[in-house]
N, C-alpha and C positions, 0 to 999 in steps of 0.2 A: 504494500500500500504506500500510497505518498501523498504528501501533506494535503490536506483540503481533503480527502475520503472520506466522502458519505460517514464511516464507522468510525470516523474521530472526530464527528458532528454530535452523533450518537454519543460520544463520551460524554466529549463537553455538557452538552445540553443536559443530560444526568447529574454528572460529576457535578454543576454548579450548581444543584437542586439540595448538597450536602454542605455542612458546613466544615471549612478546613483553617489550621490554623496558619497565621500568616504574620506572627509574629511571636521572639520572646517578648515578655512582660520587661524584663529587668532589659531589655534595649528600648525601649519607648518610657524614657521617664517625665515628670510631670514637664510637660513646656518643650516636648521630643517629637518630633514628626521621622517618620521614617519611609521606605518605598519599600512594597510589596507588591509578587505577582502572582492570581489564581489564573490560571484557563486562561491565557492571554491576555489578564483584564490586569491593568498595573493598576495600583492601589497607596492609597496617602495611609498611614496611620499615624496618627498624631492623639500625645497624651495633654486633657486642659487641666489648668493650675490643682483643681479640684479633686485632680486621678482618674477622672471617667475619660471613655475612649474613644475618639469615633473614628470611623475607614468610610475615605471616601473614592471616589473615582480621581486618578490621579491627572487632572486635567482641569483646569481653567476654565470656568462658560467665557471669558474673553477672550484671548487671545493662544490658549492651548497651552500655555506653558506647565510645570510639573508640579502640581501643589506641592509636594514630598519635600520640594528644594526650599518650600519657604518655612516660615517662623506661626509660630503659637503664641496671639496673644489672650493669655485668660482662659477662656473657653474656645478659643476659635481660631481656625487655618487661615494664615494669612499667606495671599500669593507674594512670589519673591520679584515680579514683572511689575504690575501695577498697582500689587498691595490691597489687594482688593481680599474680605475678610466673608469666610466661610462657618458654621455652625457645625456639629456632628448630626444635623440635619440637612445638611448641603447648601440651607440656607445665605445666599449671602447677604452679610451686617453692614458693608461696608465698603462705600466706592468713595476711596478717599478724594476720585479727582472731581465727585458730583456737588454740586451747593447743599446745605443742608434743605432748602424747600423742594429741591426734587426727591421725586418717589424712587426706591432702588427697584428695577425692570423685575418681573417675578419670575422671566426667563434667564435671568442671573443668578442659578444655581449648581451646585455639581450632584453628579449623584452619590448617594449615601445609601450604606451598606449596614446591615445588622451585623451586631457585634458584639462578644460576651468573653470574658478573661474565666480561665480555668487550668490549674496544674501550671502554671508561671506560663502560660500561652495566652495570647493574643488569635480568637479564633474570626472567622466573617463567613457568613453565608451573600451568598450573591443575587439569592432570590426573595422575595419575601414570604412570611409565615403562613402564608394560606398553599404555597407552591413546597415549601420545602419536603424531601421524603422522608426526614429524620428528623429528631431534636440533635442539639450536640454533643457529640460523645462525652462521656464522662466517666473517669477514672474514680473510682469513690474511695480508692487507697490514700488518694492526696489529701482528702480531704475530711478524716477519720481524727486526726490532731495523734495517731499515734506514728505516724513517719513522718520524713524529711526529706526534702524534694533539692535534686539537683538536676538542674536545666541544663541539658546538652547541648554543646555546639550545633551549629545548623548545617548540614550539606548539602550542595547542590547534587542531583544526579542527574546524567543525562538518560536517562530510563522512565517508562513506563508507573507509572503509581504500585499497578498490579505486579510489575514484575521485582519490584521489590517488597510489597509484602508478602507473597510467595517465597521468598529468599531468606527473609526472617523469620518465615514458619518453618523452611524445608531444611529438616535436622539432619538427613540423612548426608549432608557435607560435611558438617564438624568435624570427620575422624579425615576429611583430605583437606578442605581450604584452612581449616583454624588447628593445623597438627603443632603450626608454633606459639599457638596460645592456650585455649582452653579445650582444643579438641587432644581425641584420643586416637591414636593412628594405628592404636592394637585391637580397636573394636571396629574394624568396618561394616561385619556381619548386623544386619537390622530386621528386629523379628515385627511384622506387622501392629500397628497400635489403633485403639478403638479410636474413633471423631465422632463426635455428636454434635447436630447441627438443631440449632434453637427452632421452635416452631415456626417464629415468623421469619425465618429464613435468615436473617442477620447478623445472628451471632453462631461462630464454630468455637468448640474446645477442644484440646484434647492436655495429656500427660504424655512425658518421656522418661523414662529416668535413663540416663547414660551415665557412664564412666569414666566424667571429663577430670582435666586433668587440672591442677591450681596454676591458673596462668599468673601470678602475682608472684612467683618462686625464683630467682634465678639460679641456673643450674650449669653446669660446668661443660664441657665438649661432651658426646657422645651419652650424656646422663639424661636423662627424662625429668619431665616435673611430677611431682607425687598425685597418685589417685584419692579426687576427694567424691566424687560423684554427685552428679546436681539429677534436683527433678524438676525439670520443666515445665511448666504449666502454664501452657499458651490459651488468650483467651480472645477472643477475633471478635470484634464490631465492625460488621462490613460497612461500604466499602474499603474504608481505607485506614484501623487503626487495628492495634493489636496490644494488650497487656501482657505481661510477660513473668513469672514468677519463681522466684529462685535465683532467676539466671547470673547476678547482682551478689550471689551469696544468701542466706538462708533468711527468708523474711522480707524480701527484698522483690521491686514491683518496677520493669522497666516498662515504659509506656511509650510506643511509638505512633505515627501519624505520619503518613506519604502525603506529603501536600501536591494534591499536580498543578504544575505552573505551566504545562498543554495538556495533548493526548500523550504525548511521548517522552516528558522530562517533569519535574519532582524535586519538590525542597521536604530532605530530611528532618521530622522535629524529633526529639526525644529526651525523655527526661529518666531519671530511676528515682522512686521513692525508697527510701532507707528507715529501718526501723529506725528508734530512737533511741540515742546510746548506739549507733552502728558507730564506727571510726572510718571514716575514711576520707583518704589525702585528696583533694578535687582533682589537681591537676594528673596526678597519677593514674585517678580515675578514667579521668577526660583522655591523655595520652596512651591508656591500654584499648579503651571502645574505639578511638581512633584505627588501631593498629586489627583490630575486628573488623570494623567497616569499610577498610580500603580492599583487603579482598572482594569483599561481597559485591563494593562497587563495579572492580574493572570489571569481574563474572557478569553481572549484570547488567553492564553499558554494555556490553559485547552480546549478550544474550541474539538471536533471531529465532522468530521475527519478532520487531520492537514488541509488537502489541501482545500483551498475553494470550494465547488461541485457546476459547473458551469450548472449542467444538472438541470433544474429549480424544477425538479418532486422528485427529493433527499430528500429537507430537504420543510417544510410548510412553504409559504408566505401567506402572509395577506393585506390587504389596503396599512399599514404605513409601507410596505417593499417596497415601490416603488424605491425606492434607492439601494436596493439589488439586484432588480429585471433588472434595467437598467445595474449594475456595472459588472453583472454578465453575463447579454446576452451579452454588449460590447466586456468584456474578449475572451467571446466565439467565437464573431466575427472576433478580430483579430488573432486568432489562438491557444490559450492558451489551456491547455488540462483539459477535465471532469474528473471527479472521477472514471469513468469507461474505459478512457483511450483517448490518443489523437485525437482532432479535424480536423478534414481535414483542412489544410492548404493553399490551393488553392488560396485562396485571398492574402495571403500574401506574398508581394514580395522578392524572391530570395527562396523562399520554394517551396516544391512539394506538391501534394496531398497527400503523407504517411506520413505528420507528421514532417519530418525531415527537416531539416534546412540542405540548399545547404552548 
């Protein structure tokens, strides 16, 4: 497929129907505007004196220029061109070059985007609340007062949303891509494992427990790192995020989110909650998940074809693709398009049968 394809119309048009995150918290501080991109739609987020948020269209009703480059005064986005002052309702307050007796044009606005902070994220939906298919995810480990949240770096990937949450469920690599951190390279052998997929199609779970090894250890030439064994407990909110448990060390709750910024490319968010009382050094944290996710990347930029093939007969599964095999009939379920072109729609509310999004 290539760009413009019918099946990455289909995406879009879905995919903005969810809400994805599009910001840290702790990068947008009070009087902070920043530049974000969902689905090809570039986005202002900007923090008012007060800490509330608003995201808007990253675009000028004047002259086009890039709200994101300008300042925050008080409550409100001020453009960097003609200074002209914006609301977290897109409202603009403020056209400095008018006399005060004129009226400001009520076509002098930007568009504005719903927007709710959760798990040190900066989340927006693109549609509004009578259109969306979901509420916004939510991780209810954050938000329990018994852990502690560290906010991960952000990646860019040039991949597919789907093709990287499939990569972060599909266990059956640890014992060959992660042999020099927490995989185990003497267990390749994988015995088939249960998935149980929620009724309303949305959420997958499953467990693993493997044999991995303590990637935190250093160890001398030709020596291994010791067996400490994790049980993983992966928990899937489709489309696009994934809880993650153990994997962090015992008690511990990593939390991802494939934000897509097209059909074919993805900004990584992620956090881990940590019990309380857990110890651990940020940076060393930050630079071990680093040295995990750069595998997974180049595997995954390289993957073909871009697009995940949802039609099951495409690419070979086996036993220990049971994880692929659920993530992938799900997708299909709620309307997401195959590799041979889009899925009938029917079930999905506010869509028709051809595919398209009302």
């Amino acid at each position: 497929m290539t760009a413009g394809d019918p099946a990455d119309d289909v995406f879009s048009a879905l995919a903005a129907r969810y809400w994805h995150p599009v910001a840290r918290s702790v990068d947008v501080r009070p009087g902070g505007v920043v530049g974000a991109r969902v689905l090809e739609r570039d986005l202002a987020v900007f923090r008012a004196a007060d800490g509330t948020v608003g995201v808007l269209d990253d675009l000028c009703a004047h002259r086009g220029a890039r709200l994101s480059a300008g300042t925050v005064d008080d409550a409100c986005l001020r453009c960097p061109y003609h200074a002209w002052s914006y609301d977290r309702d897109g409202r603009c307050t403020d056209i400095p070059q008018l006399a005060p007796e004129h009226t400001i044009p009520g076509s002098a606005r930007a568009e504005a985007f719903r927007s709710s902070e959760h798990a040190g994220l900066i989340w927006a939906c693109l549609v509004d609340e009578s259109r969306e298919l979901r509420p916004r995810p939510t991780w209810p480990v954050t938000e329990t007062g018994t852990h502690w949240l560290h906010v991960g770096a952000v990646y860019e990937w040039n991949a597919q949303a789907f093709r990287q949450i499939e990569n972060f469920c599909d266990v059956a690599h640890f014992s060959v891509l992660h042999a020099d951190t927490f995989g185990n390279d003497e267990q390749m052998e994988m015995e088939p494992f249960p998935v149980t997929t929620r009724a309303d199609g949305y959420g997958i779970a499953f467990d693993y427990a493997y044999p991995s090894r303590d990637p935190t250890v250093e160890v001398g030439p030709g020596q291994k790192r010791p067996v400490v064994g994790t049980n993983f407990e992966y928990r899937l909110e489709l489309p696009f995020t994934v809880a993650l448990a153990n994997a962090s060390g015992p008690g511990s709750v990593m939390c991802i989110a494939a934000s897509p910024t097209s059909a074919t490319a993805m900004k990584l968010f992620w956090l881990c909650a940590f019990p309380l009382g857990a110890e651990v050094d940020g940076d060393a944290y930050e630079a071990l998940e680093a040295r995990i996710w750069l595998p997974d990347r180049a595997i995954v930029e390289g993957q073909r074809p871009e697009r995940l093939p949802l039609d099951l007969v495409e690419e070979l599964h086996l036993p220990f693709d049971r994880l692929a095999i659920a993530y992938r009939r799900a997708l299909r379920a709620i309307g997401f398009s195959i590799a041979g072109g889009p899925v009938a729609m029917s079930n999905v509310p506010g869509s028709n049968a051809s595919g398209r999004s009302d």
